[in-house]
N, C-alpha and C positions, 0 to 999 in steps of 0.2 A: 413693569409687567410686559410690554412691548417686547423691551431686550429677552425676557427670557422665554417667551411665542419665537423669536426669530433664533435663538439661540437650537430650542427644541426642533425647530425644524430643519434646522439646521446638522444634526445634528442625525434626526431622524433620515435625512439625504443622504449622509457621511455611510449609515451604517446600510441604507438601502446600495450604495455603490458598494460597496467592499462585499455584502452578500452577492451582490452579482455580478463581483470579480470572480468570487469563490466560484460560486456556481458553476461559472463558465470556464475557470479551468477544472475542473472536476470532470464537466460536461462533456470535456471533449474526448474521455476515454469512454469508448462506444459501451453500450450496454453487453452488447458480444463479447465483450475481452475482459468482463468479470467473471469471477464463482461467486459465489455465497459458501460461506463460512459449511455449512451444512453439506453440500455437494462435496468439497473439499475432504471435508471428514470421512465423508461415504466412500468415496475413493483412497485414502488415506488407509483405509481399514479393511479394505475391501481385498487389499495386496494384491488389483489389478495393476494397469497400466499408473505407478508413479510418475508424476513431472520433475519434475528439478524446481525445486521449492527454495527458493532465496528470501532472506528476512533483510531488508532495506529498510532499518530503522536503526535503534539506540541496541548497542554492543549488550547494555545492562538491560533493556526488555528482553532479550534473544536469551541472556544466560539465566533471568528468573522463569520465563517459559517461553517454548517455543514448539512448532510443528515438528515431531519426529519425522528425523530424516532430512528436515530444513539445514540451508548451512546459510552461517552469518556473513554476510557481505562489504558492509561498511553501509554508512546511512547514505539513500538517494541523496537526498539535499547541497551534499557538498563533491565537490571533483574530485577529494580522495577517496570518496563510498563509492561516485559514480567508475572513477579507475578502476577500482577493485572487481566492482559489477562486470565490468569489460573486458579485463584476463579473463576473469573466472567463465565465460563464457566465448570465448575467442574462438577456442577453436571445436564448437557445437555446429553439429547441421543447424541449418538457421530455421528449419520446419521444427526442432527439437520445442517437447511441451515443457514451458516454464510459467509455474509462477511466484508473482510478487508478492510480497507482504511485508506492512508494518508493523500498524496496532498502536501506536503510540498514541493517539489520540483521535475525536472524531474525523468520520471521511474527509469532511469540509474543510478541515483545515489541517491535513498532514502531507507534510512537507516534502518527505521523501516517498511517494510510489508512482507520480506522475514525472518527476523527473527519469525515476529507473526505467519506467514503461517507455518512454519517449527515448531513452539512448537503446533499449535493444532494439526498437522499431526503426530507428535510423542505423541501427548496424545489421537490419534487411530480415530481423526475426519472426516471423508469419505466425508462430504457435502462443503464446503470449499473454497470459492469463494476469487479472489483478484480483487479490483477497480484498472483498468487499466487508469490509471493516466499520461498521458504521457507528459505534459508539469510540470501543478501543479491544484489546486483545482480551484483555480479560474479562469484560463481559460479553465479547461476541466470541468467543471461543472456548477460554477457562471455564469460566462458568455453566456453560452448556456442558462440560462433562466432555469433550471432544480431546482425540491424545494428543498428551502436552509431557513435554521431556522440560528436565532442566540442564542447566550449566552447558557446555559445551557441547 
């Protein structure tokens, strides 16, 4: 009975560290440099001032749905998505409005929009928005009824 009290808390430590690995890289993209799903839309529809909307996730979430007008990037996570991030923005004024977005999964644990955020930021881009995504795309966005295009 011992072994599985030490086990358990063991166990329960394991998962308190890793949540507050997450957390804290999560944390570190300020409250300021997000939208909400909802703001997005507003602007989106509004056919004022568009950003330049980058989908930084899986090629096959972007072609089942994605933000009209969004172009596909490649996924933050790996150096060929983050490459592709890096032309396709080379030669923008670096004040230029962008944002990010995945939707592949909860905020906590998606992989690729804190590495994207963090390479324009080191290539000196001040305007820099992240879609605050908190479950995934299709219930923080699809589901809300907000415009969603397919395929390419």
């Amino acid at each position: 009975m011992r072994t599985a009290k030490r086990f358990a808390l063991l166990f329960l430590s394991a998962v308190c560290l890793i949540t507050t690995s997450a957390f804290a890289q999560w944390s570190s993209i300020a409250p300021g440099r997000l939208i909400s799903p909802e703001d997005l839309a507003k602007m989106v529809q509004s056919g004022k001032e568009k950003p330049l909307m980058l989908q930084v996730g899986s090629r096959m979430l972007f072609l089942q749905a994605h933000i009209p007008g969004s172009e596909y990037v490649g996924p933050g996570a790996n150096e060929a998505g983050l490459q592709q991030l890096r032309k396709r923005v080379e030669g923008l004024p670096r004040n230029k409005f962008i944002v990010l977005y995945c939707g592949c999964c909860p905020w906590n644990h998606c992989p690729n929009v804190k590495p994207a955020d963090d390479a324009l930021h080191a290539m000196g881009f001040t305007n820099v928005k992240v879609l605050y995504i908190a479950d995934n795309f299709g219930t923080n966005w699809v589901d809300k009824g907000y415009p969603t295009a397919k395929g390419e």
